[in-house]
C-alpha positions as CSV (number, residue, x, y, z in Angstrom):
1,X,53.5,62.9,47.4
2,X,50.2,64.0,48.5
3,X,49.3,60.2,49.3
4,X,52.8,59.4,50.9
5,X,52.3,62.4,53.9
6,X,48.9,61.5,54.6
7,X,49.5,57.6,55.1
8,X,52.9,57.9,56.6
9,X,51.2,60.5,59.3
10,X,48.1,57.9,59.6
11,X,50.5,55.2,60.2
12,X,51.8,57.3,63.2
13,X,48.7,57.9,64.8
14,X,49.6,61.6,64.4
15,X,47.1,64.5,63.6
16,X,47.1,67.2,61.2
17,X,48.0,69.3,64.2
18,X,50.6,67.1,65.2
19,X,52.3,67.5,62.3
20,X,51.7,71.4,62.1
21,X,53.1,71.5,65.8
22,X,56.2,69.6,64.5
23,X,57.1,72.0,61.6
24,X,56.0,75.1,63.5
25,X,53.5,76.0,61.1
26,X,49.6,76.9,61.6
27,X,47.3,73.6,61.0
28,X,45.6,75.4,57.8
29,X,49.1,75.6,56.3
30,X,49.8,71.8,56.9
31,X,46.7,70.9,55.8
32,X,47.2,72.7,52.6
33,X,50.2,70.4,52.1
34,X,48.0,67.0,52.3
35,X,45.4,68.7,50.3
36,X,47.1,69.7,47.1
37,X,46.5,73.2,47.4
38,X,50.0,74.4,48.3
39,X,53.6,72.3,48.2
40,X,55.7,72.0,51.0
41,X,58.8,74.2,51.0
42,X,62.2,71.8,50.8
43,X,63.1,72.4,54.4
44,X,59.7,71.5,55.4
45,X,60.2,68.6,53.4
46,X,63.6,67.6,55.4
47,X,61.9,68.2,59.0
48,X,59.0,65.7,58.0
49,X,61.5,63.2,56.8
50,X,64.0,63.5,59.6
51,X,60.9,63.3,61.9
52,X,59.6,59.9,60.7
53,X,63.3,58.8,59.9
54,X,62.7,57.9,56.0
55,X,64.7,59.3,52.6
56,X,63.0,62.3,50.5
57,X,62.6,60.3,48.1
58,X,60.6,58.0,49.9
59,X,58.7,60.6,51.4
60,X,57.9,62.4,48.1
61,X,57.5,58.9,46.4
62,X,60.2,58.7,44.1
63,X,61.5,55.5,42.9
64,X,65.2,55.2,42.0
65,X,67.4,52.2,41.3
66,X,70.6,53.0,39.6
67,X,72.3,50.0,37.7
68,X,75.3,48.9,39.8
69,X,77.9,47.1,38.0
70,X,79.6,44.9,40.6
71,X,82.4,43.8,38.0
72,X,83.8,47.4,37.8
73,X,85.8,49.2,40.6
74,X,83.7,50.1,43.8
75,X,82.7,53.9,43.3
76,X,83.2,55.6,46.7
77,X,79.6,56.5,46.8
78,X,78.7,52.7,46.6
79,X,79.6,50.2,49.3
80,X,78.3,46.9,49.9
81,X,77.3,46.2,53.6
82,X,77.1,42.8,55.4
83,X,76.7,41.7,58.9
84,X,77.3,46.2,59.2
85,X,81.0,45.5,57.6
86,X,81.6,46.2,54.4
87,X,83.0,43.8,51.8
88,X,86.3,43.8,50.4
89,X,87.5,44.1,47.3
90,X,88.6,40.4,47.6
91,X,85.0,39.4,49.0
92,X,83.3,41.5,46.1
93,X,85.5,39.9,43.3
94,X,84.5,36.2,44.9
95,X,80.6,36.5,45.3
96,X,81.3,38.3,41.0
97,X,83.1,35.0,40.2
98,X,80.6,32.8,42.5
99,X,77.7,34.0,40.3
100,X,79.1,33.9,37.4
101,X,80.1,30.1,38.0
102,X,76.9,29.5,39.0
103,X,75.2,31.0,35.8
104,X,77.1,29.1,33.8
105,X,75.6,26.1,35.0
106,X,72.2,26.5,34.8
């Protein structure tokens, strides 16, 4: 995590200050985060990853990639975006059966 804040605030242009000024903390206290020596507080971890727009997870490095299983019913937490419109049920179960077709002949 350490890593992630310093090159994410490096990419920015932004300074240790900067960043202090942004979570209304001193500078000591946000340089403590980027050093190691103390962990950012969870709301201090939202506000920096609101601020540059990216996940928590990214933020604090985290890598997750569930298994979908596109041949089972869409879960509500799980919808498949294209052009920003969602796919139908009817669109999912033709790109399934495309694929499927297509492994079959290689």
């Amino acid at each position: 995590m350490l890593d992630q804040l310093i090159a994410i605030r490096k990419q920015k242009n932004l300074t240790i200050q900067n960043m202090a000024d942004v979570l209304g903390i001193a500078k000591s206290t946000y340089a403590s985060y980027e050093s190691g020596y103390r962990q950012p507080p969870i709301d201090a971890l939202i506000k920096i990853a609101d601020f540059f727009s990216i996940s928590l997870d990214r933020l604090v490095d985290r890598h997750f990639e569930p298994d979908i299983h596109l041949d089972q019913p869409q879960d509500a937490r799980c919808r498949f975006i294209i052009d920003d419109e969602a796919l139908t049920e009817e669109e999912r179960r033709e790109i399934i059966a495309f694929i499927k077709v297509k492994r079959s002949l290689a």
